[in-house]
DSSP file (Angstrom, degrees, kcal/mol; ACC not computed):
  #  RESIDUE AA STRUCTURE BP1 BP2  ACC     N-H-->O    O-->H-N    N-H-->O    O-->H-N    TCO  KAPPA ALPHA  PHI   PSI    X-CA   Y-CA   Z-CA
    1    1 A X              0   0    0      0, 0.0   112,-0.2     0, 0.0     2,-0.2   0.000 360.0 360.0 360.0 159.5    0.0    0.0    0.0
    2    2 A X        -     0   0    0      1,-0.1   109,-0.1   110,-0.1   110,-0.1  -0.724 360.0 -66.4-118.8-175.4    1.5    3.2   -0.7
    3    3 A X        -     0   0    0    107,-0.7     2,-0.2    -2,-0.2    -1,-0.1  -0.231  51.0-126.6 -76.6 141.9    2.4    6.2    1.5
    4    4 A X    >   -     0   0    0      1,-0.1     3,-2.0    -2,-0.1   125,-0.2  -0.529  29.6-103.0 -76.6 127.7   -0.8    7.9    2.8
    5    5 A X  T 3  S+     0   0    0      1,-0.2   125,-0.1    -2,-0.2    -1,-0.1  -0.410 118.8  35.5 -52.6 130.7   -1.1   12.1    2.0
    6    6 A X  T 3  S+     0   0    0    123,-2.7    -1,-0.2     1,-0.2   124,-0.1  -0.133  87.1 133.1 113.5 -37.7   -0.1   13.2    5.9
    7    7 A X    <   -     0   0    0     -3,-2.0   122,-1.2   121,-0.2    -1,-0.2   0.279  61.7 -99.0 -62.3 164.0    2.5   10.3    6.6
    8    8 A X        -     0   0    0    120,-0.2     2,-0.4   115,-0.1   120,-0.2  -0.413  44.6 -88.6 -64.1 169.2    6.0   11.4    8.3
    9    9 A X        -     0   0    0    118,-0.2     3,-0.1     1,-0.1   101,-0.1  -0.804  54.2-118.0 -49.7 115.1    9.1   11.7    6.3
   10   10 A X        -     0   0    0     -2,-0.4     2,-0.3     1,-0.2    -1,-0.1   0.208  35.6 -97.5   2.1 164.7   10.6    7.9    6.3
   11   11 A X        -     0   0    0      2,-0.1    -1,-0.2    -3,-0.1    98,-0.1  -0.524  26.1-135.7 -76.3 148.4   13.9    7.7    7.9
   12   12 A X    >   +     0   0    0     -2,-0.3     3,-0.6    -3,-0.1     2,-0.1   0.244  66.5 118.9-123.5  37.8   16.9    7.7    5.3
   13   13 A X  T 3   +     0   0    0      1,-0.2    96,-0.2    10,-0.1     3,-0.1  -0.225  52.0  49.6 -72.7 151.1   18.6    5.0    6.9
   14   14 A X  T 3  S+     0   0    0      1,-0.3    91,-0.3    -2,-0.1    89,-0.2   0.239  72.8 141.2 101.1 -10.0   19.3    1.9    5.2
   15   15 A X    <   -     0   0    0     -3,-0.6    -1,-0.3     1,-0.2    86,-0.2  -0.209  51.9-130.9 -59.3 172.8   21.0    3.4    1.7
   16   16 A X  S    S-     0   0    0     84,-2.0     2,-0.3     1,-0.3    -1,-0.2   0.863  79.2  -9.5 -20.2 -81.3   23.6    1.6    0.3
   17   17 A X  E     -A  100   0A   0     83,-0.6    83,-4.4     2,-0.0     2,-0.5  -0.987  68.6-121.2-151.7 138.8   25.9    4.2   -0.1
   18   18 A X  E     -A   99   0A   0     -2,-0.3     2,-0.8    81,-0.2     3,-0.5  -0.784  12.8-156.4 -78.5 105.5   25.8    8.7    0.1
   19   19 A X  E    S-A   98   0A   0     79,-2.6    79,-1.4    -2,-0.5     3,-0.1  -0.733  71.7 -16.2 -99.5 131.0   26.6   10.5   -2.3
   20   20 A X  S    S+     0   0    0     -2,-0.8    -1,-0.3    77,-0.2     2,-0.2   0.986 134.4  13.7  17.2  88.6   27.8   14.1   -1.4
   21   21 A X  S    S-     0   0    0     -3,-0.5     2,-0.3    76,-0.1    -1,-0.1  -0.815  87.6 -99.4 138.7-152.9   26.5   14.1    2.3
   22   22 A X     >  -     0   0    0     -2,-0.2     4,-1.3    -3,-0.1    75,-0.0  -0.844  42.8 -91.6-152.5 163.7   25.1   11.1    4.8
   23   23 A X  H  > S+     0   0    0     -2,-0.3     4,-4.3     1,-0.3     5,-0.3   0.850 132.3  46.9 -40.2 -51.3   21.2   10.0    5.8
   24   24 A X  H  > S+     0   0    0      1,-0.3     4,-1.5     2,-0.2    -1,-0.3   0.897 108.5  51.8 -90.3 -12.9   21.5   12.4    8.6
   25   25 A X  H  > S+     0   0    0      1,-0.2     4,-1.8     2,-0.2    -1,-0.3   0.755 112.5  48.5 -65.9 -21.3   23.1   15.4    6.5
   26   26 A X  H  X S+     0   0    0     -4,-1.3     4,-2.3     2,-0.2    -2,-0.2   0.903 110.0  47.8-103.3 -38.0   20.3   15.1    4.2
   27   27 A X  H  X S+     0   0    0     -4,-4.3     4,-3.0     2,-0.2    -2,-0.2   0.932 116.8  50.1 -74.3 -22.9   17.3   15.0    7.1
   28   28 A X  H >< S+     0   0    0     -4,-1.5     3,-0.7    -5,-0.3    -2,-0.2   0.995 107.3  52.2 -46.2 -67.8   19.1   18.2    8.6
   29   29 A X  H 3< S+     0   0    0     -4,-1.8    -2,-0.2     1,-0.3    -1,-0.2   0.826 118.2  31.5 -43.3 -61.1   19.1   19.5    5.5
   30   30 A X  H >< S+     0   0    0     -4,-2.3     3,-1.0    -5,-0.1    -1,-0.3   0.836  84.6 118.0 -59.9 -37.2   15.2   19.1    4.8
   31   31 A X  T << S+     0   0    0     -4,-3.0    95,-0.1    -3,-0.7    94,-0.1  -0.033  91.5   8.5 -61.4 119.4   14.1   19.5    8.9
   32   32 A X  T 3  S+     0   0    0     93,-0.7     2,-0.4    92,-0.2    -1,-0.3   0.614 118.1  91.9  79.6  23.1   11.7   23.0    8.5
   33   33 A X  S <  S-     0   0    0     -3,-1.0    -1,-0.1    92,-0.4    34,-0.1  -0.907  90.0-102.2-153.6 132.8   11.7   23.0    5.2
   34   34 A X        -     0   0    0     -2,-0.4    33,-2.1   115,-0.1     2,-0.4  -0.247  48.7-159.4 -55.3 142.7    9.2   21.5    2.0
   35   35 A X  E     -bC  67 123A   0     88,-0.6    88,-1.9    31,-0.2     2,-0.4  -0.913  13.1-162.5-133.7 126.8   11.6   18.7    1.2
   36   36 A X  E     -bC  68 122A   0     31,-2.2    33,-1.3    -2,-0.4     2,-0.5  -0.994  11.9-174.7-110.6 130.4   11.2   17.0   -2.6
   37   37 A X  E     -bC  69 121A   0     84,-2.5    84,-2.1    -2,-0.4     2,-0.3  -0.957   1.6-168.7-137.8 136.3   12.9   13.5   -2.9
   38   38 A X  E     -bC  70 120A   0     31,-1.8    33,-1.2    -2,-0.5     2,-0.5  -0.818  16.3-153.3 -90.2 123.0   13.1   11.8   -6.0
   39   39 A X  E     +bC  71 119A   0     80,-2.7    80,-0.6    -2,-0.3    79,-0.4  -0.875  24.8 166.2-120.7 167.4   14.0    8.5   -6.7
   40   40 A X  E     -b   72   0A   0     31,-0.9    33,-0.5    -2,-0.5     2,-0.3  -0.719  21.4-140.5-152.4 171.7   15.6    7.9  -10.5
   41   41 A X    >   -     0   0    0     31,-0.3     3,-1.7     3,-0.2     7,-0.2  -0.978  23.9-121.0-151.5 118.4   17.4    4.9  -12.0
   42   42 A X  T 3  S+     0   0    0     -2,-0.3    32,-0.1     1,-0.3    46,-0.0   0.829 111.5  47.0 -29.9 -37.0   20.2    4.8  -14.3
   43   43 A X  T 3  S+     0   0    0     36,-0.1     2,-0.6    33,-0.0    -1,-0.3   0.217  86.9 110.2-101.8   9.3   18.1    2.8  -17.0
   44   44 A X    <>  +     0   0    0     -3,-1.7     4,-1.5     1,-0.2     3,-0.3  -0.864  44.8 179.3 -89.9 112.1   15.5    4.9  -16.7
   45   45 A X  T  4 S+     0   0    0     -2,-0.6     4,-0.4     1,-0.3    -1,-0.2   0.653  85.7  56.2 -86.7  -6.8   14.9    7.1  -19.6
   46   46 A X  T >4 S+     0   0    0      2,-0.2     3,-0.5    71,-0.2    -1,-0.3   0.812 105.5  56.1 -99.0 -31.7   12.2    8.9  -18.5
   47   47 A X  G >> S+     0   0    0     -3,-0.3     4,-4.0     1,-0.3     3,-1.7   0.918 109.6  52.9 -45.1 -53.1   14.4    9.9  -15.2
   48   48 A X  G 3< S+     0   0    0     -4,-1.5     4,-0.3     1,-0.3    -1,-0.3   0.724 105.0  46.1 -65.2 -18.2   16.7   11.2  -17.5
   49   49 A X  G <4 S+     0   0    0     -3,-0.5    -1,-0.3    -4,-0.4    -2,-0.2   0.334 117.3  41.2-114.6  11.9   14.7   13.1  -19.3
   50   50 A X  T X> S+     0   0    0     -3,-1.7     4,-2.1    -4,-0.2     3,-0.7   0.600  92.8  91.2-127.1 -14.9   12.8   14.9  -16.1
   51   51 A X  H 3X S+     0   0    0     -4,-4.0     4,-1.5     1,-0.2    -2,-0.1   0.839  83.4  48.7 -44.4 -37.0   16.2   15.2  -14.1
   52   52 A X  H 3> S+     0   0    0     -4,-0.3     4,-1.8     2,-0.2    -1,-0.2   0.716 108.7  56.2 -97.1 -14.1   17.2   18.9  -15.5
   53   53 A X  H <> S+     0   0    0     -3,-0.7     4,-2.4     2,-0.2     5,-0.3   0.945 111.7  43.9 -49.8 -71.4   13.2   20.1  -14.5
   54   54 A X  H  X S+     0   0    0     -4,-2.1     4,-3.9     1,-0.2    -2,-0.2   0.922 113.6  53.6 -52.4 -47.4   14.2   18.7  -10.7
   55   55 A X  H  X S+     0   0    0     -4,-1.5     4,-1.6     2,-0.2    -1,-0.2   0.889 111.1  42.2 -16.8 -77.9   17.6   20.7  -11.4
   56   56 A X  H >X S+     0   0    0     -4,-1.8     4,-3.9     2,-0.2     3,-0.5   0.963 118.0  49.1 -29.7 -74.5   15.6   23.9  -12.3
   57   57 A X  H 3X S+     0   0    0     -4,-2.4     4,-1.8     1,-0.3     5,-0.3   0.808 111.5  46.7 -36.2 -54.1   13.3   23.2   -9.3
   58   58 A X  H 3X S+     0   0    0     -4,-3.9     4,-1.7    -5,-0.3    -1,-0.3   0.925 122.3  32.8 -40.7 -56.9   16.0   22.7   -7.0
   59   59 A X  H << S+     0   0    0     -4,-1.6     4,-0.3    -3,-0.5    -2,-0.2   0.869 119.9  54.9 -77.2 -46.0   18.2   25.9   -8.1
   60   60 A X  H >< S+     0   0    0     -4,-3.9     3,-0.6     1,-0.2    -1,-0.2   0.904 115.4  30.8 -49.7 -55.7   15.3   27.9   -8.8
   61   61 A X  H ><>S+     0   0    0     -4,-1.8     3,-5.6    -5,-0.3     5,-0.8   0.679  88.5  99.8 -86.1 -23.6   13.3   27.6   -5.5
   62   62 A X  G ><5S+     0   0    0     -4,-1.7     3,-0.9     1,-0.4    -1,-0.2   0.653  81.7  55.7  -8.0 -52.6   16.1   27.3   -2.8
   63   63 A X  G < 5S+     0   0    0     -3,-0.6    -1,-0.4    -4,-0.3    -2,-0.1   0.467 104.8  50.4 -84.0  -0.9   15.9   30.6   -1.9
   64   64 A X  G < 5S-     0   0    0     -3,-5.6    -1,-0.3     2,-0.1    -2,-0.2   0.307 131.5 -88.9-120.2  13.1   12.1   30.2   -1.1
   65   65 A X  T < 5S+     0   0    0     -3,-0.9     2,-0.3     1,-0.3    -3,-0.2   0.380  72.1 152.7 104.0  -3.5   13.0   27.1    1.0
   66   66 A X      < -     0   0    0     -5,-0.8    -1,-0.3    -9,-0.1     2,-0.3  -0.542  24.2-163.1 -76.2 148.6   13.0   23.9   -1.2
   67   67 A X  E     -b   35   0A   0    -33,-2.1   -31,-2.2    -2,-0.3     2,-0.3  -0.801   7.7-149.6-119.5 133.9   15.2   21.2   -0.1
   68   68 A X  E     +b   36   0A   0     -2,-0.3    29,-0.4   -33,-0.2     2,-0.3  -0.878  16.0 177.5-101.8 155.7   16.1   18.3   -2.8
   69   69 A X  E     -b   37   0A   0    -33,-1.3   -31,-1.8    -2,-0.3     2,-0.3  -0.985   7.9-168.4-144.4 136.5   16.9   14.6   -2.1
   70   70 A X  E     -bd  38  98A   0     27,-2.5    29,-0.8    -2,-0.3   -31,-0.2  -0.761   2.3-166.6-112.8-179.9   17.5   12.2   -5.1
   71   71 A X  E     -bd  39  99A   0    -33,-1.2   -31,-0.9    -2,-0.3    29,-0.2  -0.402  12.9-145.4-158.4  89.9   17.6    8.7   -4.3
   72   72 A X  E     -bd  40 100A   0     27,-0.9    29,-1.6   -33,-0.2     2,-0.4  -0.424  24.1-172.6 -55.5 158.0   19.3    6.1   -7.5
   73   73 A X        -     0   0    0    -33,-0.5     2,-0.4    27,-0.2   -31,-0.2  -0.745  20.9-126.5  13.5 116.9   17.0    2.7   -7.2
   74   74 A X        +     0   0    0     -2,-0.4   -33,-0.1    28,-0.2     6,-0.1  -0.775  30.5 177.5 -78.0 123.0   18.3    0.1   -9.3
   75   75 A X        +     0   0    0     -2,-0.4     2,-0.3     1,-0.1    -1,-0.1   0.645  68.5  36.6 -23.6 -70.2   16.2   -1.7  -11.7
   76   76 A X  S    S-     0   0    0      1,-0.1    -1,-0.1     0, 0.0   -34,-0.1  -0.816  80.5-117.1-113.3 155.4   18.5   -3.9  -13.4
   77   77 A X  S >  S+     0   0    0     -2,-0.3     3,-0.8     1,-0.2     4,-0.3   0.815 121.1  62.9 -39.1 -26.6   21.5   -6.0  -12.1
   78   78 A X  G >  S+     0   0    0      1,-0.3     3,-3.7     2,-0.2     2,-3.4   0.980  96.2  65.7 -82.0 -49.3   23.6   -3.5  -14.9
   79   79 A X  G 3  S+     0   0    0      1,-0.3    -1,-0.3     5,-0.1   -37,-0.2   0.258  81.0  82.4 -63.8  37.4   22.3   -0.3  -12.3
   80   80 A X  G <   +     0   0    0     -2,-3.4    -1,-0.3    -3,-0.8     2,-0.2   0.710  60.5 103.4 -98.2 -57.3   24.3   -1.6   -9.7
   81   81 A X    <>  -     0   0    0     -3,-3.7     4,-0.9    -4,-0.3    -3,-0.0  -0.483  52.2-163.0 -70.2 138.6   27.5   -0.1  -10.8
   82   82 A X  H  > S+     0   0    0      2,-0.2     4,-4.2    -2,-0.2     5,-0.4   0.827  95.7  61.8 -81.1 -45.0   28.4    2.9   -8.6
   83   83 A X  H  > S+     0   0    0      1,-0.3     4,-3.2     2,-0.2    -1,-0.2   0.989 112.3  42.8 -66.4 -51.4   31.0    4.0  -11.6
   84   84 A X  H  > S+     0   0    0      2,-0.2     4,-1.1     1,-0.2    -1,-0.3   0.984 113.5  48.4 -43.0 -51.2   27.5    4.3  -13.7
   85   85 A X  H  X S+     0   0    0     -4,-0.9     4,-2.7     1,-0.2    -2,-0.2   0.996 117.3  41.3 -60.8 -54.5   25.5    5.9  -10.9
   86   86 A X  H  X S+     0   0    0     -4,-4.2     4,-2.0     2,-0.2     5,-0.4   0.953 115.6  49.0 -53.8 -38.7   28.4    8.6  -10.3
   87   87 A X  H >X S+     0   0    0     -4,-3.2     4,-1.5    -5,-0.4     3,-0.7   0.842 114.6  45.8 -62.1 -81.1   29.0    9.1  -14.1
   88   88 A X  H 3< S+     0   0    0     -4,-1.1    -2,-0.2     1,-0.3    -1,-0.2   0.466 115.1  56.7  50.1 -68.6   24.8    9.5  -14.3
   89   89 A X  H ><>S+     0   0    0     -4,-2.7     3,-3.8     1,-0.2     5,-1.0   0.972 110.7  35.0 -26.6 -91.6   25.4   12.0  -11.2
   90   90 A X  H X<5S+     0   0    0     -4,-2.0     3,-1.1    -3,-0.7    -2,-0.2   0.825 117.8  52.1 -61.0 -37.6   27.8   14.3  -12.6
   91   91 A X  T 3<5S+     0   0    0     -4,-1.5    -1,-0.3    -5,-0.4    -3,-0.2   0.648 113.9  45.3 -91.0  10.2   26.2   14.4  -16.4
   92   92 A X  T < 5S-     0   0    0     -3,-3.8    -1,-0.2    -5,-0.3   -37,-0.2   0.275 114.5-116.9-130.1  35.0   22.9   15.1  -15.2
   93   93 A X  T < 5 +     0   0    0     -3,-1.1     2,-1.7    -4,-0.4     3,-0.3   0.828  47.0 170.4  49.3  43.2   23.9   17.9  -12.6
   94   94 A X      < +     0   0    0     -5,-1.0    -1,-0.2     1,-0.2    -2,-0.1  -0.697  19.7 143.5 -61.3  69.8   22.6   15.7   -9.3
   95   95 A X        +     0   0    0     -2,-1.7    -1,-0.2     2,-0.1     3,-0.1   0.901  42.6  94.9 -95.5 -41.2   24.2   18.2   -6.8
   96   96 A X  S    S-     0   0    0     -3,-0.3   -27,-0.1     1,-0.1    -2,-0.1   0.286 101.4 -82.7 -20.4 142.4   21.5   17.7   -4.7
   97   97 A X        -     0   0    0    -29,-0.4   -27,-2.5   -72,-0.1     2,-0.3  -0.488  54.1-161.7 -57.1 148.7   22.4   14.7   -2.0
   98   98 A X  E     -Ad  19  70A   0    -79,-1.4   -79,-2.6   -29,-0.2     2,-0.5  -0.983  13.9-153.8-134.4 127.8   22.0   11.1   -3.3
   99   99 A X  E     -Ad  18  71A   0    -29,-0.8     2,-1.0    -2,-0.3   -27,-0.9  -0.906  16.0-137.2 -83.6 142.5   21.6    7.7   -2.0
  100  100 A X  E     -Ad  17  72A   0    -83,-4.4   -84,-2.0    -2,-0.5   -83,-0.6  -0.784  17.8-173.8 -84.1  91.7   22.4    4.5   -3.5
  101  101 A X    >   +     0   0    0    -29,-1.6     3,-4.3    -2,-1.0     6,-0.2   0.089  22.5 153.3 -90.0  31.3   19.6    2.5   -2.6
  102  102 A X  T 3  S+     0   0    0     -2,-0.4   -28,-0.2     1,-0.3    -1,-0.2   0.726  79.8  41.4 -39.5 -60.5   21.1   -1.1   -4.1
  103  103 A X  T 3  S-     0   0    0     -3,-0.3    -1,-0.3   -89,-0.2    -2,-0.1   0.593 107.6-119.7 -80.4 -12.7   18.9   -3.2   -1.5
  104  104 A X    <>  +     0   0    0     -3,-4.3     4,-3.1     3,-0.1     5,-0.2   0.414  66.7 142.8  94.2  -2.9   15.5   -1.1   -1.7
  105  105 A X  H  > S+     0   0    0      1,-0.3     4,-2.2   -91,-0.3   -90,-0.1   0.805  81.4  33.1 -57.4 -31.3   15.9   -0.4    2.1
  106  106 A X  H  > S+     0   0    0     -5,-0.2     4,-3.2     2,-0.2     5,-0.4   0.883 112.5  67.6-100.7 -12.0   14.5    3.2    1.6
  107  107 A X  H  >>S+     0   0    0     -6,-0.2     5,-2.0     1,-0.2     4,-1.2   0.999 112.4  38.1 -42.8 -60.2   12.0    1.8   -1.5
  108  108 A X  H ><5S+     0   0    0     -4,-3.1     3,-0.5     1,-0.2    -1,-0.2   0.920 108.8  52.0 -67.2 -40.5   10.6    0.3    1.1
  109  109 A X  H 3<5S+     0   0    0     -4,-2.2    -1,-0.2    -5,-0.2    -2,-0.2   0.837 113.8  48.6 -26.0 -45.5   10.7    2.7    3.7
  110  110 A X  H 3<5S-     0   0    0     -4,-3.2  -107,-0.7    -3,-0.4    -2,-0.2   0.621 114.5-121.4 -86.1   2.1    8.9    5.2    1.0
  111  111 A X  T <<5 +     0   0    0     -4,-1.2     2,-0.3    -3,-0.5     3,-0.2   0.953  61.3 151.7  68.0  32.3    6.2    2.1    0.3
  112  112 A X    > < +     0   0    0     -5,-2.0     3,-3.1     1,-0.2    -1,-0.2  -0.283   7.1 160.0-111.6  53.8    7.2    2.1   -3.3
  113  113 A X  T 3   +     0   0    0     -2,-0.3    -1,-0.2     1,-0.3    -2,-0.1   0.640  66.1  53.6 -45.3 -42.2    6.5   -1.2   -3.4
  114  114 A X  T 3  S-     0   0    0     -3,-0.2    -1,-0.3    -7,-0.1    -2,-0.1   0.443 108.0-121.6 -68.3 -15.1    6.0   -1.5   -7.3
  115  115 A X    <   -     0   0    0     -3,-3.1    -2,-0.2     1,-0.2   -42,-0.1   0.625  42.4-169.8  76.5  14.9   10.0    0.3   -7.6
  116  116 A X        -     0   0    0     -4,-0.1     2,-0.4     1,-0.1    -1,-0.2  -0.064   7.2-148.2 -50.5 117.6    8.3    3.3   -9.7
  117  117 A X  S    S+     0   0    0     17,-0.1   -70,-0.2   -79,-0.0   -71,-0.2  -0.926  85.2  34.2-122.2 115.7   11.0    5.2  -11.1
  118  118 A X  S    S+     0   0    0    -79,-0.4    17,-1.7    -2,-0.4     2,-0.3   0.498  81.9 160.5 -91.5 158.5   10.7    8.4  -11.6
  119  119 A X  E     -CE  39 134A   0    -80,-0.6   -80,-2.7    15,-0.3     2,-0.4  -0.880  26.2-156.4-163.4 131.5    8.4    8.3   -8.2
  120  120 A X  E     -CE  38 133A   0     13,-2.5    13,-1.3    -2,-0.3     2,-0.4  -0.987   9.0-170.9-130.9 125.8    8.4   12.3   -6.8
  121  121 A X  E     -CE  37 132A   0    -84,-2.1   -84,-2.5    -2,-0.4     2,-0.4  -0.996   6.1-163.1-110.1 119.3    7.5   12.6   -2.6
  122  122 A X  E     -CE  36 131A   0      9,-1.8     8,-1.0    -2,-0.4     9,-0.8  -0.834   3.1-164.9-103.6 156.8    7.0   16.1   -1.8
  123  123 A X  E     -CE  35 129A   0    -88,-1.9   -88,-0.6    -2,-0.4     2,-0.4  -0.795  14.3-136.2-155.0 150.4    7.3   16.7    2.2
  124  124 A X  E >>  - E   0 128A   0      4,-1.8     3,-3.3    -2,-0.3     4,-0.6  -0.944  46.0 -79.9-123.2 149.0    5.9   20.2    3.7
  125  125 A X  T 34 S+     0   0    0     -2,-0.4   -93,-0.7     1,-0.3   -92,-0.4   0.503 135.1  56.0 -23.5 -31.4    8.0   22.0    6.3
  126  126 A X  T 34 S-     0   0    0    -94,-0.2    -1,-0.3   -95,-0.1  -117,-0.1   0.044 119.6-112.8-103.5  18.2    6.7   19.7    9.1
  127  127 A X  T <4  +     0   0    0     -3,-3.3     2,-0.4     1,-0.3  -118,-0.2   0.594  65.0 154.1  57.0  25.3    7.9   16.8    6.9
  128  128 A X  E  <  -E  124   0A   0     -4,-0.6    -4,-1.8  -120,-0.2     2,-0.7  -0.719  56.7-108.2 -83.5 133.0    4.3   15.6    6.3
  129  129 A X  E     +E  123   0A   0   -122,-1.2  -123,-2.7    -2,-0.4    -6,-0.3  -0.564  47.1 170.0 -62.1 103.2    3.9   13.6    2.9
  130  130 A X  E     +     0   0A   0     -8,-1.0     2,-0.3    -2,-0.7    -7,-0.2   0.879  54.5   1.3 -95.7 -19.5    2.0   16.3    0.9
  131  131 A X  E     -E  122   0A   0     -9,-0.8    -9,-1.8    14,-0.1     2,-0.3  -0.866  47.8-165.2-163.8 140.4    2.2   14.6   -2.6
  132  132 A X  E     +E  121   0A   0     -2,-0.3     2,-0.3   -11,-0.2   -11,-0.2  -0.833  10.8 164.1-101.6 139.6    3.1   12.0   -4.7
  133  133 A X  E     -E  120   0A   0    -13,-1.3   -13,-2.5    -2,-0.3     2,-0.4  -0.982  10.8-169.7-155.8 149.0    3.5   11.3   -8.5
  134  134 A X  E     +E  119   0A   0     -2,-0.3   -15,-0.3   -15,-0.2     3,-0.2  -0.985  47.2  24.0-129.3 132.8    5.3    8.5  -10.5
  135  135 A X  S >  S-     0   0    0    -17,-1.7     3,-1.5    -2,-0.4     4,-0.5  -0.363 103.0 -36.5 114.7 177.7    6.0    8.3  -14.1
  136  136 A X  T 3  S+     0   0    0      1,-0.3     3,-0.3     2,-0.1    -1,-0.2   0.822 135.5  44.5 -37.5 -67.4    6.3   10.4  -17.0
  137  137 A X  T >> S+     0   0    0     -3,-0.2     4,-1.6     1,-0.2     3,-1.1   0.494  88.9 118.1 -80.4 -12.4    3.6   13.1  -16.1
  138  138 A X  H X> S+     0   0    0     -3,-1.5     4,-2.1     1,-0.2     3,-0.7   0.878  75.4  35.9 -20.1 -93.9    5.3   13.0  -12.3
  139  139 A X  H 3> S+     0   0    0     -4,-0.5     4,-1.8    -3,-0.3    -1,-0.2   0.895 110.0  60.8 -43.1 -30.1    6.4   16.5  -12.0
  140  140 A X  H <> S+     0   0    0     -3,-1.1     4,-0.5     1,-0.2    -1,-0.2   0.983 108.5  47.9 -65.2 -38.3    3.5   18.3  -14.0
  141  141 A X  H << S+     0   0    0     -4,-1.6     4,-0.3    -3,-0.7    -1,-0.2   0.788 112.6  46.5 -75.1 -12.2    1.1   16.9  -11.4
  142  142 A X  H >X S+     0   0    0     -4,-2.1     3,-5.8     1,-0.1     4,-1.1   0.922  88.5  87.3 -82.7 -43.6    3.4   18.0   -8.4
  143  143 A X  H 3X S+     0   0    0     -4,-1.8     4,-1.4    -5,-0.4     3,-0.3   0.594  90.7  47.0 -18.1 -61.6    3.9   21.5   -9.8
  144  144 A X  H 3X S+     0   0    0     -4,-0.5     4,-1.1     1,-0.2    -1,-0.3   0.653 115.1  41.5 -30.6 -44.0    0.6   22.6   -8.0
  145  145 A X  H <4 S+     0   0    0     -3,-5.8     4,-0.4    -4,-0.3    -2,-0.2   0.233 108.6  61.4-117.7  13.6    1.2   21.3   -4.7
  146  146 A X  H  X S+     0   0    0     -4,-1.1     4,-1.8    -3,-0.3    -2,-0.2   0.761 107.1  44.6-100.9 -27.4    4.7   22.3   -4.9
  147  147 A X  H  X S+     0   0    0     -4,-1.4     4,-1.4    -5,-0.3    -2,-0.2   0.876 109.3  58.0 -57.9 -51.6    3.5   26.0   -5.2
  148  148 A X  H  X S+     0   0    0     -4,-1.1     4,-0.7     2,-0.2    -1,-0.1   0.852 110.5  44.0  -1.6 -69.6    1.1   25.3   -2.4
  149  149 A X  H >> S+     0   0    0     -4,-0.4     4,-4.2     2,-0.2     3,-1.0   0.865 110.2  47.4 -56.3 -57.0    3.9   24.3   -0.2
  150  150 A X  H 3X S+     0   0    0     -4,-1.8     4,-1.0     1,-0.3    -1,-0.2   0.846 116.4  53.8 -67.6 -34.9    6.6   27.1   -0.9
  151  151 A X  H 3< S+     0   0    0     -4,-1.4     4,-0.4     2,-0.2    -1,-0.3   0.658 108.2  48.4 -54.2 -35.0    3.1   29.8   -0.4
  152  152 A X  H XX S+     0   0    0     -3,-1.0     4,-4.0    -4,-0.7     3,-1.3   0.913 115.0  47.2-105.3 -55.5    2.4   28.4    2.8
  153  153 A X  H 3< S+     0   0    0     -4,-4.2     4,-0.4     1,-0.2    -2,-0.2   0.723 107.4  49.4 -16.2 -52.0    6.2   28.7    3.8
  154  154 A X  T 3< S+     0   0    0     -4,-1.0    -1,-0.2     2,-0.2    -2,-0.2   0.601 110.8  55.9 -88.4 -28.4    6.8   31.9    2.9
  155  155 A X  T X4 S+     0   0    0     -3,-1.3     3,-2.0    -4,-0.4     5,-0.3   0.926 112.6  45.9 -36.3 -77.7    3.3   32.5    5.2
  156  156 A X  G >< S+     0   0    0     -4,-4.0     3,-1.0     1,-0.3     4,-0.3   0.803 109.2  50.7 -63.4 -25.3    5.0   30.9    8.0
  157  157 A X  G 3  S+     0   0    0     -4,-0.4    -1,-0.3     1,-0.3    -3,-0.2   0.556 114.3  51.0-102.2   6.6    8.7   32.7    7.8
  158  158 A X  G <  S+     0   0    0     -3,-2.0    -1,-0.3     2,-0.1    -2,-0.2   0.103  97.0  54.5-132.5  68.1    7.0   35.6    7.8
  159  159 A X    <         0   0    0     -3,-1.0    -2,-0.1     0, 0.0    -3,-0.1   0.136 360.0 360.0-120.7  -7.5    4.5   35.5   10.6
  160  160 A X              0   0    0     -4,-0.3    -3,-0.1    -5,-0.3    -2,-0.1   0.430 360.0 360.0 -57.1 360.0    7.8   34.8   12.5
């Protein structure tokens, strides 16, 4: 069953491996702030082709308090190799923190029980699941409730 609109943020315990930063640099990083994490695949062409949008998103919105998290999920035996993932990393401007999620430990954590990659969790300042989208059309459908998010932020830092 998948994760319920409301649920906590998952833990980000169990990757594999970190790529620039650690489980707990990356919940720091998100803790008060709408949090997007992505999970992507090496073989995935449709990742590839919506990474430099999450890019934008990331660079674009920073300053209004989004936080990114990618997270590679292997597919195939072949997505396995790290030398792939990092090459993957670097040509598709993944500065954002990364896990290597080779055993599914946070697939399962996120309840992505079907291994949809691209699979988008958007998280609201109080790390409540506010939406989900998988698949092609992923990001158009978040678009809304990522504007939502950043509105209600920007509400909240300045009632401060």
């Amino acid at each position: 069953m998948p994760m319920r609109i409301g649920t906590e943020m998952p833990p980000l315990e169990g990757a594999t491996e970190w790529i620039t930063g650690t489980a707990v640099d990356a919940l720091a990083e998100a803790k008060g702030y709408p949090t997007l994490i992505h999970f992507w695949s090496v073989s995935c062409g449709i990742c590839k082709e919506n990474l430099p949008r999450i890019s934008e998103w990331r660079d674009q919105y920073r300053e209004r308090g989004l936080r990114v998290i990618a997270v590679h999920m292997p597919r195939y035996p072949a997505d396995l190799d790290a030398e792939a993932v990092r090459a993957a990393i670097r040509e598709h401007n993944i500065t954002e923190m990364c896990a290597v999620d080779n055993e599914h430990h946070l697939r399962d954590a996120f309840k992505n029980d079907q291994g949809f990659v691209p699979a988008y969790y958007l998280f609201d300042s109080a790390g409540k699941l506010r939406s989900f989208a998988a698949g092609e059309r992923g990001l158009d459908l978040l678009f809304s409730a990522l504007n939502r998010l950043l509105a209600a932020a920007a509400s909240q830092e300045a009632s401060r």
